[in-house]
GUMAR-335400 format. One line per field, with one value per residue (C-alpha): residue number from 0; residue in one letter; x, y, z. Coordinates in nm, 4 decimals. Layout:
BEGIN
num: c(NUM/...) $
residu: c(A/...) $
u: c(X/...) $
v: c(Y/...) $
w: c(Z/...) $
This chain:
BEGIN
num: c(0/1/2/3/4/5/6/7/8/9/10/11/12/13/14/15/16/17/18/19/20/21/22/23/24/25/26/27/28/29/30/31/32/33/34/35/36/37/38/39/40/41/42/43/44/45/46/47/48/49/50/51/52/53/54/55/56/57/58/59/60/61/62/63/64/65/66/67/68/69/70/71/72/73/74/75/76/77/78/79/80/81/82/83/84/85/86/87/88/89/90/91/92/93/94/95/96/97/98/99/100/101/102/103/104/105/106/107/108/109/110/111/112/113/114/115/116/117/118/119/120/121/122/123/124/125/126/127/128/129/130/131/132/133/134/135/136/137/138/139/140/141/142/143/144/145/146/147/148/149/150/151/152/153/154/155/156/157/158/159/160/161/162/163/164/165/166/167/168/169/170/171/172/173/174/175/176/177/178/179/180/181/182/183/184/185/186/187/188/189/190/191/192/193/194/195/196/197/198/199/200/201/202/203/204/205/206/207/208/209/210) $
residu: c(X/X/X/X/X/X/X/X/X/X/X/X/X/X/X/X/X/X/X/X/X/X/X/X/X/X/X/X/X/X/X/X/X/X/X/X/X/X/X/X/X/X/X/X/X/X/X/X/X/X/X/X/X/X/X/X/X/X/X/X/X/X/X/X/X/X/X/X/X/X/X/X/X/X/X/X/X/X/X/X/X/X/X/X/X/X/X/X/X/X/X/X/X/X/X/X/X/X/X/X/X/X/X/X/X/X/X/X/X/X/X/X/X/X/X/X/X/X/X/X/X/X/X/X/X/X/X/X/X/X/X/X/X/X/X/X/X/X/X/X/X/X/X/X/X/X/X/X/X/X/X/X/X/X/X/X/X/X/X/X/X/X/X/X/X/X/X/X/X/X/X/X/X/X/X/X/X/X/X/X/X/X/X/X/X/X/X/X/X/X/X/X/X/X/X/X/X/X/X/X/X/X/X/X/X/X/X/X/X/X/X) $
u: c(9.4347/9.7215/10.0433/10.2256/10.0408/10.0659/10.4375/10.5247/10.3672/10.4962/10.8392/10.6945/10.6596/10.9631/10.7899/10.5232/10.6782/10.6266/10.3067/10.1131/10.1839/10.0708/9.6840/9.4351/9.5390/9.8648/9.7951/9.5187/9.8308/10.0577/9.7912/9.7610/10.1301/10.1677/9.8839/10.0399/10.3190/10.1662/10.0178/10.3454/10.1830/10.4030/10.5551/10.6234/10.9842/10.9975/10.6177/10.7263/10.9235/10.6049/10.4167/10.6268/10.6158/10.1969/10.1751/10.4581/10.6003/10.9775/11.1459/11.2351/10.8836/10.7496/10.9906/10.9118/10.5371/10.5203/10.7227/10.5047/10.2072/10.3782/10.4707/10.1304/9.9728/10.2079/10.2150/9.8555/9.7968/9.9709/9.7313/9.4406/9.1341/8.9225/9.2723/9.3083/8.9585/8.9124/8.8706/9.2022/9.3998/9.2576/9.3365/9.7331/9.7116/9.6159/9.8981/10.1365/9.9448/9.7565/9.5000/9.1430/9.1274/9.4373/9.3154/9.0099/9.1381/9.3999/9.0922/8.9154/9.2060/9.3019/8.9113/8.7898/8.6820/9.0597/9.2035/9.2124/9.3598/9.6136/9.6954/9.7076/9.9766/10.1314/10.1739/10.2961/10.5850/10.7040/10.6981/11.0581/11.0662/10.7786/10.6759/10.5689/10.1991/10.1431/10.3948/10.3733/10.5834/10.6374/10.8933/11.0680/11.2802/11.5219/11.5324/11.7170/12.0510/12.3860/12.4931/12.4865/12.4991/12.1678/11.9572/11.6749/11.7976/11.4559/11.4600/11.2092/11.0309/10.9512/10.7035/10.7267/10.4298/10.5647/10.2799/10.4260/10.2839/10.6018/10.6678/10.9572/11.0036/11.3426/11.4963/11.6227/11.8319/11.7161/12.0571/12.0015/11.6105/11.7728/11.9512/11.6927/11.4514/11.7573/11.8215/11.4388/11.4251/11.7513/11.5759/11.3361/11.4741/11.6605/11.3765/11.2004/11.5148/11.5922/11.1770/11.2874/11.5596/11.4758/11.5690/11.2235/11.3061/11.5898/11.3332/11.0595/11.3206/11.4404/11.1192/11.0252/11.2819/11.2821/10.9278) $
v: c(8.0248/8.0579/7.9385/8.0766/8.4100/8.4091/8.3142/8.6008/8.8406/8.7274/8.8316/9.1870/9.0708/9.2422/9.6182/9.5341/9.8086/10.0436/9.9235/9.9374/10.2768/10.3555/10.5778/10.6040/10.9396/10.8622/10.5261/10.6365/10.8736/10.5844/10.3722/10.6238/10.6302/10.3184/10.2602/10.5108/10.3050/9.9997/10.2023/10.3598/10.7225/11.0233/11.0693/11.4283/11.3906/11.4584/11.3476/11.1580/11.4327/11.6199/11.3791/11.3289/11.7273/11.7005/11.4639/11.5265/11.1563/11.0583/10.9463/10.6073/10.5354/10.6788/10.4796/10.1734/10.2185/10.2858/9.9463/9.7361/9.9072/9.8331/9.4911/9.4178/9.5322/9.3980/9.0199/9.0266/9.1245/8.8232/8.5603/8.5067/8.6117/8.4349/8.2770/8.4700/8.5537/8.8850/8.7546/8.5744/8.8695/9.1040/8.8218/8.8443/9.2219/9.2023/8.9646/9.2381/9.4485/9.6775/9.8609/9.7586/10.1308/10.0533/9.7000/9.8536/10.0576/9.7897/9.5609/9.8250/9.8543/9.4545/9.3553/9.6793/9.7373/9.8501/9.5501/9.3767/9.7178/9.6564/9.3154/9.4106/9.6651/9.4904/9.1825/9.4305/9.5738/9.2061/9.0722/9.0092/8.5980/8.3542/8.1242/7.7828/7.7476/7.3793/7.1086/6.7243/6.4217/6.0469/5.7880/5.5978/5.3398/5.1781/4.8139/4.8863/5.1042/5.1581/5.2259/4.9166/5.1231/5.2759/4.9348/4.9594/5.2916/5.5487/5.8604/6.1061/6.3288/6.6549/6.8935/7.2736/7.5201/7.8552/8.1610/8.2896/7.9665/7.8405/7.4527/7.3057/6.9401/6.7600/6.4250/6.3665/6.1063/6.0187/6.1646/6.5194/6.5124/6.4960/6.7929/6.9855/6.8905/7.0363/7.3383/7.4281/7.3336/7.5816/7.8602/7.8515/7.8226/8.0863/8.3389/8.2913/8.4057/8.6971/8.8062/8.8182/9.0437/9.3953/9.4853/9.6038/9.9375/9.9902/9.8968/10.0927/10.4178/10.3438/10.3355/10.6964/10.8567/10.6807/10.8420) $
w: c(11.9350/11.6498/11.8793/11.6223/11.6450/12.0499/11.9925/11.7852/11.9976/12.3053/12.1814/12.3141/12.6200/12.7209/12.7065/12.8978/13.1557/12.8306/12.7292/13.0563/13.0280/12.6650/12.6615/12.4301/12.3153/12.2578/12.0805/11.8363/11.6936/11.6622/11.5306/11.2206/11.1662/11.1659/10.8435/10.7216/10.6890/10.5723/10.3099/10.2269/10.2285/10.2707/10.6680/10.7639/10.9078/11.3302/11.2971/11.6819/11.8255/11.7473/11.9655/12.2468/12.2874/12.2200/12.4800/12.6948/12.7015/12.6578/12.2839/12.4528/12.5226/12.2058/12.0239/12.2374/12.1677/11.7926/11.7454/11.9710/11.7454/11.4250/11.5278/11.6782/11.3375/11.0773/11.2324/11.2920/10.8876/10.7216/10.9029/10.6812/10.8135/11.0393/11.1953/11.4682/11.6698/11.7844/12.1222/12.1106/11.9647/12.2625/12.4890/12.3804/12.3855/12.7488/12.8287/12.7291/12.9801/12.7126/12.8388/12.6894/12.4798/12.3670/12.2673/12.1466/11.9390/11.7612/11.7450/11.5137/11.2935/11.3017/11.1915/11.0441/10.6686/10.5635/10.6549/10.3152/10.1532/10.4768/10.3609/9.9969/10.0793/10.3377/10.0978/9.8039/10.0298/10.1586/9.7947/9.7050/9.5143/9.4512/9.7326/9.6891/9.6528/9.6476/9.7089/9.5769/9.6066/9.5760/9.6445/9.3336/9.3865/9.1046/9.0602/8.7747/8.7282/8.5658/8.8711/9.1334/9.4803/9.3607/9.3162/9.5664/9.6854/9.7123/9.6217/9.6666/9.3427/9.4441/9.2246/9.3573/9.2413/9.2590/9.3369/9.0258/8.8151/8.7580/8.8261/8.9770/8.9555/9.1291/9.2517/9.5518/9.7343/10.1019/10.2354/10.0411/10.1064/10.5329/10.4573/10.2789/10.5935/10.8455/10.6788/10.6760/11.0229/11.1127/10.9022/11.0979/11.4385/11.3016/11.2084/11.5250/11.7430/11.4732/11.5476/11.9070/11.9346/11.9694/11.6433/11.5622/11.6945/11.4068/11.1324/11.2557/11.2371/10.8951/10.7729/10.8656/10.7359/10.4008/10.4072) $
């Protein structure tokens, strides 16, 4: 199984009160809103109020639903296919206590034919800078140099290709390549705790009503 994938789900782990209570009616609703939203297609404003009323459930867990849905759907969708098996995606659904319609029904959206138009959209609304496609390097070292604190000091050469075809080619000295390799390491720490706060919620909102 993807740890990563289990990882970033398990950060939902937290509305697993809320999500052992979520039903197959309720969920298939959700499920189109939240395509919807991948797909950026037009959101009638109040469409949960309109729910909650439908199905006579409470804002906080509508709210707490859609943004497990979303969350479920959108982290799923940037693995490339064939990453995550079906049976190992329905096995961390049912850690976060869905039941198996529920699980059924994400399953058929996760793995069914609209999934690359998903991805395709999903890809065109998270596309902000290039990201680096393919990364080589070597290590120089000078034996030669104006400079006498640099003889038989390495250095690393980096080459950077961008998914934009552009080529980025640096040097870098063994302290700066350290620092480069920490702050990496911190971003990433760093994204990992931001994916767990409940901050999904917020997001989720926005997005409506900029529909």
């Amino acid at each position: 199984m993807s740890t990563t994938f289990q990882a970033q789900i398990s950060c939902l782990g937290s509305k697993t009160k809320y999500l052992a209570e979520l039903k197959k009616p309720v969920i298939r609703p959700l499920i189109q809103l939240a395509v919807k939203s991948i797909q950026r297609d037009h959101i009638e404003e109040g469409v949960l109020d309109r729910i909650c009323e439908k199905y006579n459930v409470t804002q906080e867990n509508i709210d707490q639903w859609y943004s497990a849905v979303l969350k479920i759907l959108h982290t799923h969708l940037r693995y490339p296919s064939g990453s995550v098996k079906p049976a190992e995606f329905k096995e961390c659904l049912q850690d976060l206590k869905l039941s198996p319609d529920c699980i059924e029904d994400l399953s058929t959206v996760a793995y069914g034919q609209r999934r690359v138009v998903l991805v395709n959209e999903l890809l065109y609304i998270t596309k902000f800078y290039p990201h680096i496609k393919s990364c080589r390097w070597r290590i120089d070292i000078n034996i030669s140099s104006s400079v006498l604190s640099r003889i038989m000091e390495p250095s690393i050469i980096m080459e950077w290709t961008l998914s934009s075809g552009e080529c980025k080619m640096f040097e870098l000295s063994m302290a700066k390549f350290h620092q480069l390799r920490h702050a990496v390491a911190s971003l990433l720490r760093e994204i990992q705790i931001f994916e767990r706060r409940n901050t999904f919620k917020n997001y989720s909102t926005s997005s409506i009503e900029m529909k």
